[in-house]
DRENMARZA-296065 format. One record per atom (N, C-alpha, C, O, CB): residue in one letter; x, y, z. Coordinates in pm, whole numbers, padded with zeros to 5 digits, always signed. Atoms other than C-alpha are relative to their C-alpha. Glycine has a CB too. Layout:
# residues N
aXYZ/...
END
This chain:
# residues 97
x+00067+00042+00121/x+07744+08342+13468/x+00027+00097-00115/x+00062+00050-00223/x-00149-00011+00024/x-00034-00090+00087/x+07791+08674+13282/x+00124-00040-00040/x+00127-00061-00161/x-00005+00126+00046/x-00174+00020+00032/x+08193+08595+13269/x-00004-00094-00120/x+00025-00065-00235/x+00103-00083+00143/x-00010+00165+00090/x+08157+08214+13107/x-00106+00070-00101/x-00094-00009-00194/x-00070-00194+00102/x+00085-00036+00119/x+07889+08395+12851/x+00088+00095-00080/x+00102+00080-00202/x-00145+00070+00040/x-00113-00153+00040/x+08129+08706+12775/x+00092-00072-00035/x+00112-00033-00150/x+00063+00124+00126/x-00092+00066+00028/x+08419+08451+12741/x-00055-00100-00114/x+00025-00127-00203/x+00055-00055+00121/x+00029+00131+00112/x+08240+08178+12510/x-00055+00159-00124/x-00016+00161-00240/x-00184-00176+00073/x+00035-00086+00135/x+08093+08493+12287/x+00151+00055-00070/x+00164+00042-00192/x-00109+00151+00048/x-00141-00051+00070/x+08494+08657+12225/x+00050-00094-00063/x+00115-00076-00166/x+00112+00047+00086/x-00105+00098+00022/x+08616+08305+12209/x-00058-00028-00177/x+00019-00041-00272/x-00007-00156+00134/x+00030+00049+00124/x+08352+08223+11897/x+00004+00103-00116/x-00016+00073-00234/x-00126-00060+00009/x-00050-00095+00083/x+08442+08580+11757/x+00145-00026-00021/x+00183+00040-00119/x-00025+00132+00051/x-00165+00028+00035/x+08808+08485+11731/x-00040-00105-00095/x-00016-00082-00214/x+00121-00059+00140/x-00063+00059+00080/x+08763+08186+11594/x-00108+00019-00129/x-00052-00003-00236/x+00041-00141+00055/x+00047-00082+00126/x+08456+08325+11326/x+00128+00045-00104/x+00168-00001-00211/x-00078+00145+00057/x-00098-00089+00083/x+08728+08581+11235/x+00091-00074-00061/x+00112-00063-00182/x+00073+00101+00076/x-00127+00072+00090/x+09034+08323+11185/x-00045-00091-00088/x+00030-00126-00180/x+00107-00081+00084/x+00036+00081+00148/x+08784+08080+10967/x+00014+00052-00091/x-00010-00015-00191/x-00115-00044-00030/x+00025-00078+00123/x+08826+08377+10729/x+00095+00011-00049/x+00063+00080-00146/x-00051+00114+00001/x-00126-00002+00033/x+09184+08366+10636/x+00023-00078-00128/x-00005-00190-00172/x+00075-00047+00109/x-00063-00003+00172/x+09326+08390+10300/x+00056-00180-00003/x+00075-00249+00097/x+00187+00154-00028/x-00060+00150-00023/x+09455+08021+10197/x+00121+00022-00065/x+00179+00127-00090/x-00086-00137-00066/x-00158+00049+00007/x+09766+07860+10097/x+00122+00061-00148/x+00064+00038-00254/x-00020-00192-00015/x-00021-00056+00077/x+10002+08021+09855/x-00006-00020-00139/x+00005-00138-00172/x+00069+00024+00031/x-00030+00059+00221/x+10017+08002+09429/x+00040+00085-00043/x+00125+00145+00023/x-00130-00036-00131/x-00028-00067+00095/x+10051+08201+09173/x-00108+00155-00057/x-00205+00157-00132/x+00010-00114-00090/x+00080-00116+00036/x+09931+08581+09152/x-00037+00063-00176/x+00033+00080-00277/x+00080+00106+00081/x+00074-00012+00145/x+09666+08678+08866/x-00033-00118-00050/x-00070-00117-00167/x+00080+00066-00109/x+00065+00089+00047/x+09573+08337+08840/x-00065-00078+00055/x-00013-00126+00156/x+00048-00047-00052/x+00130+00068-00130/x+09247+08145+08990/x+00050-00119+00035/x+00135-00183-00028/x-00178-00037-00054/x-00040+00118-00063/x+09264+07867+09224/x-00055-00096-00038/x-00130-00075-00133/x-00008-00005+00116/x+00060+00095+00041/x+09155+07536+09195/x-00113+00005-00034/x-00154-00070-00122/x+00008-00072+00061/x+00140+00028+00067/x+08800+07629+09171/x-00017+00120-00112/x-00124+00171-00145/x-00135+00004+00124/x+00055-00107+00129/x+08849+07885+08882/x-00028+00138+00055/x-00055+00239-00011/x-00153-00051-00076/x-00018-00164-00031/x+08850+08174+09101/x+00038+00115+00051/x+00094+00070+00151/x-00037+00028+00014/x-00135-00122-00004/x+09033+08511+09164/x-00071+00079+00116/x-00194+00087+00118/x+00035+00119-00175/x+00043-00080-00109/x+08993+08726+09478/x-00001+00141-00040/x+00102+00185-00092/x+00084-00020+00117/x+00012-00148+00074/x+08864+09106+09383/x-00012+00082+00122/x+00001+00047+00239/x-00140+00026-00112/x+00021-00136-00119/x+08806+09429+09578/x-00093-00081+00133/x-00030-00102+00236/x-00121+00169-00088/x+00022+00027-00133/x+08571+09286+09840/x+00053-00088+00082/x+00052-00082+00205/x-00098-00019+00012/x-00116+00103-00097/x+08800+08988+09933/x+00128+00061+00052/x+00208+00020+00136/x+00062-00130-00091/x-00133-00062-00046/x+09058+09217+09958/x-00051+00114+00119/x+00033+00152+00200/x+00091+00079-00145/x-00018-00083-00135/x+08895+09463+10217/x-00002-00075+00097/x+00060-00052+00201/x-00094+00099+00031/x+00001+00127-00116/x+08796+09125+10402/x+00136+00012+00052/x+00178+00092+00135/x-00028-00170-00063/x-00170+00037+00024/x+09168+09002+10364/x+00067+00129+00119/x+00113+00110+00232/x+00069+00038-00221/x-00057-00131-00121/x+09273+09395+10526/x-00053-00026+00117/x+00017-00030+00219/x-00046+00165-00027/x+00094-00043-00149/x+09049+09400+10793/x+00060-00097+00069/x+00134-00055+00158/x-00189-00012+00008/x-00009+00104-00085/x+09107+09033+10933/x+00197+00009+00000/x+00259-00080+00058/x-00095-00161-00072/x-00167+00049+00023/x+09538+09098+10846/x+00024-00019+00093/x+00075-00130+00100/x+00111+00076-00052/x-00083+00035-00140/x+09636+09121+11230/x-00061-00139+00050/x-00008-00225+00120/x-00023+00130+00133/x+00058+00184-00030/x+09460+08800+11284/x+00065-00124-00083/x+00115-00231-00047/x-00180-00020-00051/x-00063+00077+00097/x+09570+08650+10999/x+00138-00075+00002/x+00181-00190-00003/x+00004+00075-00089/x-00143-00005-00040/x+09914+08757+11056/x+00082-00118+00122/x+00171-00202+00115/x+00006+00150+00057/x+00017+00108-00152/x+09905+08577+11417/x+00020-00151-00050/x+00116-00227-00046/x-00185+00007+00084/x-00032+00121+00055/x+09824+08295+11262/x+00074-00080-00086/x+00077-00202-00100/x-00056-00018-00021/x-00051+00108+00127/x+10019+08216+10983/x+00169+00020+00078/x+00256-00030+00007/x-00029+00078-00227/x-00131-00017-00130/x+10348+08288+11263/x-00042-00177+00036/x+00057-00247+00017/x-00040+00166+00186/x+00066+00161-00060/x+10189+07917+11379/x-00043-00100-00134/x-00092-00207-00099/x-00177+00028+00110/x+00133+00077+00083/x+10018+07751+11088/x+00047+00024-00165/x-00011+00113-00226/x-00187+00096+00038/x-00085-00068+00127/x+10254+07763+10726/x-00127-00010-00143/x-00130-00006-00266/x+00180-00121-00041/x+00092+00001+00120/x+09951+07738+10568/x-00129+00083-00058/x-00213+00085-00148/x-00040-00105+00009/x+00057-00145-00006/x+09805+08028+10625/x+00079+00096-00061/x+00199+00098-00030/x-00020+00048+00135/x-00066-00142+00023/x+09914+08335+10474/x-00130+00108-00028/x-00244+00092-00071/x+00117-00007-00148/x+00058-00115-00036/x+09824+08705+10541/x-00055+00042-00158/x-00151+00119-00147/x+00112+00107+00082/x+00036-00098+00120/x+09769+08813+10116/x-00083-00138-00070/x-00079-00254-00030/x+00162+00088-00106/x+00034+00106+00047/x+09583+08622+09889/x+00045+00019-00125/x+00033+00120-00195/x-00127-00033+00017/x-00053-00016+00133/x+09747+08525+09601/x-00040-00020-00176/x+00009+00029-00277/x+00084-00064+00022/x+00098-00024+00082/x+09503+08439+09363/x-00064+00084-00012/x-00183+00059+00004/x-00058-00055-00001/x+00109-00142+00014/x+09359+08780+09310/x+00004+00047-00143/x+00077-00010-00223/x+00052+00145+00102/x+00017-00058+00115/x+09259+09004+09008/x+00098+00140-00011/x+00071+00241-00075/x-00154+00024-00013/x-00065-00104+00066/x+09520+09227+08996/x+00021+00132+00185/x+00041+00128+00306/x-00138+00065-00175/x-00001-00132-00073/x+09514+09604+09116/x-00100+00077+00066/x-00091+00184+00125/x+00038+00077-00072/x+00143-00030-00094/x+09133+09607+09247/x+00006-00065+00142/x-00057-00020+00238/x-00145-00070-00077/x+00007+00098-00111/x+09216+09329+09506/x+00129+00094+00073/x+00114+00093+00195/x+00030-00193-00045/x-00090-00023-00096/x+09530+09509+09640/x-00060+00151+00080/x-00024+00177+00195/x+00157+00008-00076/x+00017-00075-00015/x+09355+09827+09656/x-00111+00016+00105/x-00124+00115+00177/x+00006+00034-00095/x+00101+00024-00074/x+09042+09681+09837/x+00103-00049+00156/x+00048-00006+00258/x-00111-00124-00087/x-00041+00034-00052/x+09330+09512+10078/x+00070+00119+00103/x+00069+00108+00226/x+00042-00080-00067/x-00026-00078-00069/x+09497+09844+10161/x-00066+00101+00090/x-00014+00164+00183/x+00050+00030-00056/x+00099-00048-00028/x+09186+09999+10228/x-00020-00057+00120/x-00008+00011+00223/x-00089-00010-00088/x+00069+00069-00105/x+09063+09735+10456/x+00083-00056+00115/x+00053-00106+00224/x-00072-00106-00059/x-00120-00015-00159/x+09410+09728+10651/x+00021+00131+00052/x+00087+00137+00156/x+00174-00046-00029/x-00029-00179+00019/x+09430+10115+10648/x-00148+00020+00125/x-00159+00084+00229/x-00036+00097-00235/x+00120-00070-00118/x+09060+10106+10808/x+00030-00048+00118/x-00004+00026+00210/x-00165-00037-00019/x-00046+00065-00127/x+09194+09881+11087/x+00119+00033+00057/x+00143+00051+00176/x+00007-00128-00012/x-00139-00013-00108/x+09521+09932+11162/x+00010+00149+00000/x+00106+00179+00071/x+00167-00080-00060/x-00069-00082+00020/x+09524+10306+11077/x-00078+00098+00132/x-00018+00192+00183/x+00006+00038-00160/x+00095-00034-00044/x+09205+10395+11298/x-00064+00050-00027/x-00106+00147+00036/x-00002+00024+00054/x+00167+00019+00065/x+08923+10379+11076/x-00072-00072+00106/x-00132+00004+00181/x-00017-00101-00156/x+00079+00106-00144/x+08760+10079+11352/x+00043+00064+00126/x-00024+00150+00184/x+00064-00188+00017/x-00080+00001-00151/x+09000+10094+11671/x+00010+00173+00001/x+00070+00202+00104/x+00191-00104+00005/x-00087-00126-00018/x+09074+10471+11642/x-00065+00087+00064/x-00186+00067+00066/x+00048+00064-00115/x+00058-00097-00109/x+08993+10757+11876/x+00021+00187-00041/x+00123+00239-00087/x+00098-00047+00158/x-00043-00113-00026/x+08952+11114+11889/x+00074+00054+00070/x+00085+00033+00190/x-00055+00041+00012/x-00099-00066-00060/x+09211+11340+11932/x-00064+00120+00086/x-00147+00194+00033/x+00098+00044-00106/x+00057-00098-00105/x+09132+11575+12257/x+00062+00130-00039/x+00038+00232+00026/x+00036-00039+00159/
END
């Protein structure tokens, strides 16, 4: 019983995480259909979820890893940040012995 509970909780954290993925590509510095531009906190989102992202848009051309509607040089900076805390080991990372 523990297993099938432990397995349905990862499974609805995966797919949580991949509902969060940047959408389909346009034109950078300018808002999307609904008038609006992705800033610093969409962009640490955006970092954090990239290896997921990434995964997916390998499968799925309608996904992509950046978002291209953003505001500039706050959104890339929130993005490097929030891939830097994940992939660099800010989250996953361990002390060195």
């Amino acid at each position: 019983m523990n297993r099938i509970l432990l397995l349905s909780l990862v499974l609805f954290l995966i797919l949580f995480i991949v509902s969060c993925a940047p959408g389909p590509n346009g034109f950078k510095g300018t808002a999307n259909t609904a008038g609006v531009t992705a800033g610093f906190l969409l962009g640490v989102w955006h970092g954090l979820i990239s290896p997921i992202t990434f995964i997916v848009s390998l499968f799925n051309k309608n996904v992509n890893v950046y978002e291209v509607h953003n505001n500039g040089s706050w959104y890339n900076f929130g993005f490097v940040l929030g891939a830097g805390l994940f992939l660099s080991g800010g989250i996953l990372g361990h002390k060195k012995k």
